[in-house]
ZAMARGU-4260 file (C-alpha; in steps of 0.2 Angstrom, whole numbers, plus 5000, padded with zeros to 4 digits):
<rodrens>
0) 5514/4623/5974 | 5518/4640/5967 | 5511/4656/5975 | 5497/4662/5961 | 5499/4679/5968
5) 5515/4680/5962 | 5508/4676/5946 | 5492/4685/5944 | 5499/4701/5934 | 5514/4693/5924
10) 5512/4680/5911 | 5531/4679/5910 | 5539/4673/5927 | 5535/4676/5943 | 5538/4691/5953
15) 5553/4684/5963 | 5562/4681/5946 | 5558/4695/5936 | 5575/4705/5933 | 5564/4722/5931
20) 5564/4725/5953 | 5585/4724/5954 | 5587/4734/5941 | 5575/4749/5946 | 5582/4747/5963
25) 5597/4749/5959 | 5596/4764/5949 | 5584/4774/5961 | 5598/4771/5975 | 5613/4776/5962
30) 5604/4791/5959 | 5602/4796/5976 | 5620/4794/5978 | 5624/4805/5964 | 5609/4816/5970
35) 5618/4817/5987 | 5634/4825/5980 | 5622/4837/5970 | 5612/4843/5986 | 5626/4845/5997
40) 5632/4859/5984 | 5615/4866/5987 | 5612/4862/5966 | 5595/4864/5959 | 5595/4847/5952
45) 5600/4838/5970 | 5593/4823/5977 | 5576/4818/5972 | 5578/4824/5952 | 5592/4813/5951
50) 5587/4800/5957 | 5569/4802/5946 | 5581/4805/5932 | 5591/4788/5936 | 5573/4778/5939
55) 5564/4785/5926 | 5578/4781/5914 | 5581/4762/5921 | 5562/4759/5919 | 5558/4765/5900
60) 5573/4755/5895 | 5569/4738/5904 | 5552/4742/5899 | 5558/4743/5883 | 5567/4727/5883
65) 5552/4719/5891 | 5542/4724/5877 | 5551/4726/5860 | 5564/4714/5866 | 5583/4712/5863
70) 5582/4728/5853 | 5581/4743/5863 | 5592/4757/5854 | 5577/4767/5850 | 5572/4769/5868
75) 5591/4772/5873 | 5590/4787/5859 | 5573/4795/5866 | 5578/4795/5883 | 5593/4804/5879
80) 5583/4818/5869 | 5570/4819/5882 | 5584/4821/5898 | 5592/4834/5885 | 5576/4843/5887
85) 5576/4842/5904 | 5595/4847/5904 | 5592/4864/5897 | 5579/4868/5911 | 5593/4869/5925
90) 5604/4882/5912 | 5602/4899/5919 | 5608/4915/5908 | 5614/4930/5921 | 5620/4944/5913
95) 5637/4938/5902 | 5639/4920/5913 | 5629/4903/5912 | 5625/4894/5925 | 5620/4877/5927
100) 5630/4867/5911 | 5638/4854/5926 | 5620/4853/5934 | 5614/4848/5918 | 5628/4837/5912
105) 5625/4829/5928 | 5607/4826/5924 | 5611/4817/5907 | 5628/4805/5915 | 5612/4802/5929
110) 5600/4793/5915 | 5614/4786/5906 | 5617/4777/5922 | 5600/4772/5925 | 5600/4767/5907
115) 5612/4754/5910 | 5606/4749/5925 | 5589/4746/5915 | 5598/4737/5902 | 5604/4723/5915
120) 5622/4732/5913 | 5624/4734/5935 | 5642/4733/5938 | 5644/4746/5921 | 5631/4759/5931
125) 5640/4755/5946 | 5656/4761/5939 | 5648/4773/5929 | 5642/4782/5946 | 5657/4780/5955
130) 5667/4790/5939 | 5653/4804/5938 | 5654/4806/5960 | 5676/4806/5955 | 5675/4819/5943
135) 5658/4831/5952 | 5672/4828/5966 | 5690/4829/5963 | 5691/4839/5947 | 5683/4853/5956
140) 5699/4859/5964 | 5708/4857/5947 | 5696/4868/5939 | 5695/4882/5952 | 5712/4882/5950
145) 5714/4883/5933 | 5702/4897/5934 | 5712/4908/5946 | 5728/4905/5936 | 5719/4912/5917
150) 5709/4926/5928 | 5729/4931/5934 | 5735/4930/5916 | 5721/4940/5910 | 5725/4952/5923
155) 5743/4955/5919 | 5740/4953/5899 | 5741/4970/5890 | 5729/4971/5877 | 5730/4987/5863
160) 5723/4993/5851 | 5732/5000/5834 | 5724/5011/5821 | 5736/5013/5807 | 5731/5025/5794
165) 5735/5023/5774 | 5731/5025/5758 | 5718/5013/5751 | 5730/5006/5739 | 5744/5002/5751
170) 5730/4989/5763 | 5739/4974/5759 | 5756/4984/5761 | 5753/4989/5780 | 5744/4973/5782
175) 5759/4963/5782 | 5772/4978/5787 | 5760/4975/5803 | 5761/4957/5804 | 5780/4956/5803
180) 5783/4971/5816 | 5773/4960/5829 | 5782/4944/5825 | 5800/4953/5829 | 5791/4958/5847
185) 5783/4948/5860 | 5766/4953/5855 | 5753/4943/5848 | 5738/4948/5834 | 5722/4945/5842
190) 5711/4955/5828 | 5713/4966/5812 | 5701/4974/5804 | 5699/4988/5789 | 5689/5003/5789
195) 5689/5012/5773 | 5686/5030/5770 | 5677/5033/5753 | 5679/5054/5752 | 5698/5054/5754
200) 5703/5035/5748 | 5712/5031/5765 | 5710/5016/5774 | 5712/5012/5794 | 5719/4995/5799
205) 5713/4993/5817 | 5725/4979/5828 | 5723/4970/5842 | 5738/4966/5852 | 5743/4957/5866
210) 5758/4958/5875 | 5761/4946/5891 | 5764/4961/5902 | 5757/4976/5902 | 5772/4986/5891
215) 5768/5006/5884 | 5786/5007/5880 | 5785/4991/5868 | 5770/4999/5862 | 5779/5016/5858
220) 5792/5004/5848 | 5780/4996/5835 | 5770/5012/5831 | 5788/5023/5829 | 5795/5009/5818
225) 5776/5007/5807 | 5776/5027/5804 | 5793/5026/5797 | 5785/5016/5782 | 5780/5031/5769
230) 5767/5020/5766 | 5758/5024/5782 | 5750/5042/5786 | 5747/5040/5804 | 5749/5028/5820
235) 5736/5030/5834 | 5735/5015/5848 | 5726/5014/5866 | 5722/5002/5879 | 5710/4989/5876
240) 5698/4974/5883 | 5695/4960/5875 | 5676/4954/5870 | 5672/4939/5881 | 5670/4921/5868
</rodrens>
């Protein structure tokens, strides 16, 4: 005789074969593995809101399957949107840096895995978790790496700034004089803008160059050959920075 107290608050299966238990289980405990990782680099989403995260995500979705059956797309989408949410809480603005895009990368991969999980999909979350903890892990290196090598290329670059003065009528003139001076050199055109003087019908062409390495005397070159032109009245340049993207 079946146990009615396995039965009492179901009209569906018993609680021993319900699929609903497995599959929140083994979410909650993915979570907390990916959570792990996230604490140990002292994160603000560690532990427990990842594991929440992964639960909360298993649960609406097999709740959803449960209750609007097979179809369970629309559950998939508002989970999303509502981690997203929750996503943009852990992004902190200091000054000109962001903080916090992995953290709440992190948070979104975590209910993608426990949507999975939710959806009967185990071995896929299981997979799933195991690529997020790989790529929280191992790519980190890579990407401090990579972030030493552009800071020493940004260190060495020389960046100037031209400001070639001409007539109003000669802009396009100078304009391309300027662009076929730098493709003979090593410098690349980060930026050129116009300023135009009304009163006395000139116009200034401001460059931004960048040479690999810092190089005054390459410099010196390209404004002595631009104020040979007759069509220029005067060559200024200085150092520069460029605006952070």
């Amino acid at each position: 005789m079946a146990n009615p107290w396995l039965d009492w608050w179901t009209d569906k299966a018993s609680l021993l074969n319900q699929a609903t238990f497995p599959r929140l289980l083994l979410a909650m405990l993915l979570g907390c593995v990916i959570g792990t990782e996230r604490q140990w680099r002292q994160r603000a989403a560690g532990l427990r809101t990842n594991a929440l995260v992964c639960f909360g995500a298993a649960a609406f979705v097999d709740l959803g399957s449960t209750v609007g059956g097979p179809n369970t797309t629309n559950v998939i989408a508002y989970v999303i949107s509502g981690v997203g949410f929750l996503g943009a809480g852990a992004i902190m603005k200091e000054g000109g840096s962001i903080r916090g895009l992995n953290t709440a990368a992190t948070l979104w991969c975590s209910a993608a895995v426990g949507a999975c999980a939710g959806a009967g999909e185990l071995f896929d979350a299981v997979f799933m978790t195991a690529v997020l903890i790989t790529i929280n892990l191992a790519l980190r290196p890579l990407s401090r790496s990579i972030d030493r090598r552009s800071a020493q290329a940004v260190s060495t670059a020389g960046i100037y700034r031209l400001a070639i003065v001409s007539e109003r009528q000669n802009e396009q003139t100078i304009s391309t004089l300027v662009v076929r001076s730098l493709a003979r050199r090593a410098l690349a055109l980060r930026e050129l803008r116009t300023e135009e003087n009304d009163e006395a019908g000139e116009v200034t062409l401001e460059a931004l160059v960048e040479a690999e390495t810092r190089n005054k005397a390459l410099i010196d070159d390209l404004a002595r050959e631009l104020k040979l032109n007759s069509s220029v009245l005067s060559v200024e340049w200085s150092p520069a920075t460029l605006e952070p993207d």
